[in-house]
C-alpha positions, 0 to 999 in steps of 0.5 A: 529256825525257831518260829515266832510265837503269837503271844510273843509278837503281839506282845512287842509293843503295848499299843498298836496303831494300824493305819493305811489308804482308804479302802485296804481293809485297814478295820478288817485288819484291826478286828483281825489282829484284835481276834488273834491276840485274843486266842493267844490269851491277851486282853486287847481293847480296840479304839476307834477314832472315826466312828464310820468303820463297820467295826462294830457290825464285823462282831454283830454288836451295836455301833460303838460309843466312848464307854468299852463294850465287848467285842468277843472274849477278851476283847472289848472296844470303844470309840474315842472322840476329841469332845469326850477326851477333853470332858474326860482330861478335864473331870480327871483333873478336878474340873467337872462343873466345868466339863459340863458347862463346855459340853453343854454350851457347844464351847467344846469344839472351839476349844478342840480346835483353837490349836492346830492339832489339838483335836488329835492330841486330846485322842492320843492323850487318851490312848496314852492314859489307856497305855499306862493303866495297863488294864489291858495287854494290848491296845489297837488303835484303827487310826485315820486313812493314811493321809490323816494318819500321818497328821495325826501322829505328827501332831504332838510334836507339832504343838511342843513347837507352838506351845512353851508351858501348861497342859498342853505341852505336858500332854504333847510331851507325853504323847511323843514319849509314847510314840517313840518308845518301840516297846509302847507303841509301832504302828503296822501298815496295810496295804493291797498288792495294788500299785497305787496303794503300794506307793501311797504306803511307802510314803507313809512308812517313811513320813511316819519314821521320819517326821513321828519317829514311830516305829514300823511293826510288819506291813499287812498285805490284804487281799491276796489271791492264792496261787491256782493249784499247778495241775489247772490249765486256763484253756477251754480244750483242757477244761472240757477234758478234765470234765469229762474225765469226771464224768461231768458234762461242760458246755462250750460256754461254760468251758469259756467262761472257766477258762477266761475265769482262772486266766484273769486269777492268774493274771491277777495273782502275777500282778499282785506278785509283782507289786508285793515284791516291789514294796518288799524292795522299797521297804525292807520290813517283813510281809504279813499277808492276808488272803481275798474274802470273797464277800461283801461285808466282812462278818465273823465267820470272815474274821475267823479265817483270817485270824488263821490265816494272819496266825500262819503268817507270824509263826512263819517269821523268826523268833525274835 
């Protein structure tokens, strides 16, 4: 069987749009994803949407504004607000005096939000004008945690029923027509191997589908324990054994404490096993998983041993 190129999978859809449950290191995927499409030589540009997601300090960088900064080689972000999407949609269209003086009187917000959705739609118009520029090869979106997700990308249909004519609806219009082209735009899920994430995620792969039409890329499992080598044994009698045969001296309570140790891992590992098969049975989409990083803020040197380990994973998939 032929394995899949990285290149080729990252190539799929233009813009990628990673979203799931709060605290599934849906930004560590992002930042990953976005290193592993660069090594294959795409130039990606990542866009944040929430401006709190510790993207920035992932690279050792400055905290991101509206204008792209470099991320690392080939990659580069920005953070993409509803106030500074509507100056911008307005200076393009030959409207800047007026852009400013929205921005200079605080008009901007009750502009932004006089239509229900219409904060959302001003971000997703402006990753659809970033998708047509085709400046670069792929676009990440970090997207709102899943229960805003879903919102956030129902919006644009949700205004072309409320509005018949103008800009607005041209926008909506245009943003559905991105979302729903599988070649422009899918969205990958993240979850952990954790019951509750697992379910959260399900339904919103299906309300995705359902009510945004958008389509669904591999799922990221996060956070996956490895496997204890065959030859451990989680017992204090064979841990004081196998140090002994090292020539190394255990105490009892060492000897406990390893033993209790690598019995919660594997206890972990099965439940983790359990809850991935289960969402492979609830959502046939192929599994993508990331291992556990034992720190507690994820800096590069992180970041590049999951990008290894995310490479791994898609040159295991079949060749499309």
């Amino acid at each position: 069987m032929r394995k899949m190129e990285v290149g080729q999978f990252c190539s799929t859809s233009h813009v990628v749009i990673v979203a799931g449950k709060g605290g599934v290191g849906k930004t560590t995927v992002t930042a990953t994803l976005a290193l592993v499409a660069s090594r294959a030589g795409l130039r990606v540009l990542v866009v944040e949407v929430e401006g709190k997601s510790g993207l920035a300090s992932m690279f050792g960088v400055p905290a991101l504004e509206y204008e792209e900064v470099a991320l690392a080689d080939r990659i580069k972000a920005r953070f993409l607000t509803p106030d500074a999407a509507l100056v911008d949609y307005l200076e393009s269209h030959g409207m800047k005096r007026i852009s400013k003086r929205l921005a200079n009187s605080g008009a901007l917000d009750v502009v932004a939000t006089a239509v229900p959705g219409m904060k959302d739609i001003l971000v997703l118009g402006k990753v659809k004008s970033l998708e047509e520029q085709r400046k670069v090869d792929l676009v990440i979106v970090d997207a709102p945690a899943a229960g805003h997700a879903v919102t956030f990308l129902v919006s644009a249909r949700g205004l072309l029923d409320a509005v018949r004519v103008g800009p607005v609806r041209k926008q909506a219009q245009d943003v559905v027509e991105l979302l729903t082209d599988p070649a422009r735009c899918e969205v990958m899920l993240v979850t952990i191997p954790e019951e509750t994430p697992v379910n959260e995620l399900i339904e919103t792969a299906f309300a995705v589908e359902d009510k945004a039409g958008v389509a669904l890329g591999p799922v990221i499992v996060n956070g996956c324990f490895d496997p204890l080598p065959a030859d451990v044994v989680a017992t204090t009698d064979a841990i004081t054994r196998d140090a002994t045969a090292l020539d190394r001296f255990v105490s009892e309570r060492e000897a406990n404490d390893l033993a209790r140790a690598a019995a919660f891992r594997a206890e972990r590992f099965e439940i983790q096993r359990e809850q991935a098969e289960r969402l492979a049975q609830r959502l046939p989409l192929p599994q993508l998983r990331l291992p556990f990083v034992f720190d507690a803020d994820i800096s590069r040197p992180d970041l590049d041993v999951l990008a290894d380990a995310l490479t791994r994973e898609i040159e295991a998939l079949p060749a499309r």
